[in-house]
Phi, psi and omega in degrees: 000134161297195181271357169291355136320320217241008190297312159312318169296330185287337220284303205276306199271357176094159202258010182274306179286306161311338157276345158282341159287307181288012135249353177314149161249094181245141184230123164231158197243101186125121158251072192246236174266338177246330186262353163258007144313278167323315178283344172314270193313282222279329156316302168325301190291344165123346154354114182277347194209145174201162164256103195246105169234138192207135238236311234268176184231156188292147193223135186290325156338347156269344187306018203240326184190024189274128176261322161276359186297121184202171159319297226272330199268308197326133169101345152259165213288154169260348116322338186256334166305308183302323200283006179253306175290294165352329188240335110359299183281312184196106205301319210280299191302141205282108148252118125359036217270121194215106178286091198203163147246137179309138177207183170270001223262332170281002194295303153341309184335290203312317173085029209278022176256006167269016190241172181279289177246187208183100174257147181248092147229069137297124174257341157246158216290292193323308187289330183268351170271303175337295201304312175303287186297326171284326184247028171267339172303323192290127179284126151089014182217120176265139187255145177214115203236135175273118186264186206306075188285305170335133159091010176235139203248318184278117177301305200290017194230010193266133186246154149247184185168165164322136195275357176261349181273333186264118162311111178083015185262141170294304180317317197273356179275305191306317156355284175277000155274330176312325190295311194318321208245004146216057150132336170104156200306159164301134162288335179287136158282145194188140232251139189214139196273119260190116157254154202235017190244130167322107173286121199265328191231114186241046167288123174222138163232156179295112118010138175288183204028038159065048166264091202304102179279102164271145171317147180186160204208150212287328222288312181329297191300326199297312176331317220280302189305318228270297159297355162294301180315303139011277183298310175304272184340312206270325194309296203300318163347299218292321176299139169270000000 
């Protein structure tokens, strides 16, 4: 297969912009309801080369809202599902595959001052504070981080924006105390996906591998990913 998967894309976005996609380096972090959305959008757009890392194995408790999530999938690594689908959608793209969990104590591995982007969708708070503070250090590498998708039902109230503008999110309270209490929030600013709706139902129960589980729905998490791409995409249009 060619590059003709991608004709409709030349259409709109110029064959100028498919070559800075098809040489873009992007590492996202999290395949969950929001970053395996995002890794979805950015194959599809022609993005050549990525790093997809994630520790966790697919659960049928994801089939609800998971792009990898299936009968056929439950029980495999999700990286190694993705690395499948991903090279399907398009035989050409560089991958990266790293089945690990993110820390400060790993950071170093990734090597993440050789990439373009940096996607955040990591649900857990130690690892999402690491990951943000290590690649805000980094020169010439944009970060775009997903914030709290669980307990939100309006596709029309999700926004991005400055991570100091966003308001009424759990994850971003939980966040700014974490920062607070090591070392204080960044000064670098980095643009983060976001919803603005009041939470009405906050049922939350334990989840398996004593994990705490809130309610999330497809249309949401895909929304959330879908605007990571979004941004990475619209980043690259932009350049002259």
């Amino acid at each position: 297969m060619g590059n003709e998967f991608l004709s409709r894309t030349n259409l709109l976005l110029g064959a100028e912009t498919l070559r800075r996609l098809k040489d873009a380096r992007v590492a996202i972090f999290g395949l969950g309801g929001v970053g395996g959305w995002c890794a979805e959008a950015l194959a599809r757009s022609g993005i050549g080369n990525m790093m997809i890392v994630d520790f966790d194995t697919v659960q049928e408790s994801n089939i609800n809202r998971q792009i990898i999530a299936l009968e056929s999938t439950v029980g495999q690594a999700k990286v190694e599902a993705f690395s499948r689908r991903l090279k399907d959608i398009n035989p050409q793209i560089s991958l990266d595959e790293r089945k690990v969990f993110y820390s400060e104590q790993n950071a170093s591995e990734f090597e993440l001052e050789k990439f373009d982007y940096v996607i955040d969708a990591i649900d857990s708070l130690d690892s999402k504070v690491a990951l943000i503070r290590h690649v805000l250090s980094l020169e010439g590498v944009k970060l775009y981080s997903s914030m709290g998708a669980a307990l939100k039902k309006d596709i029309f109230a999700i926004s991005a924006s400055n991570f100091k503008k966003v308001q009424g999110d759990g994850l971003a309270r939980a966040l700014r105390q974490r920062f607070k209490k090591s070392g204080g929030i960044p000064e670098k600013p980095f643009t983060c996906v976001w919803s603005a709706e009041k939470l009405q139902n906050q049922v939350a129960q334990e989840g398996g591998r004593g994990k705490r589980a809130m309610g999330s729905i497809m249309h949401i998490t895909a929304a959330f990913g879908l605007a990571l791409a979004n941004l990475v995409i619209n980043d690259m249009a932009s350049r002259v």
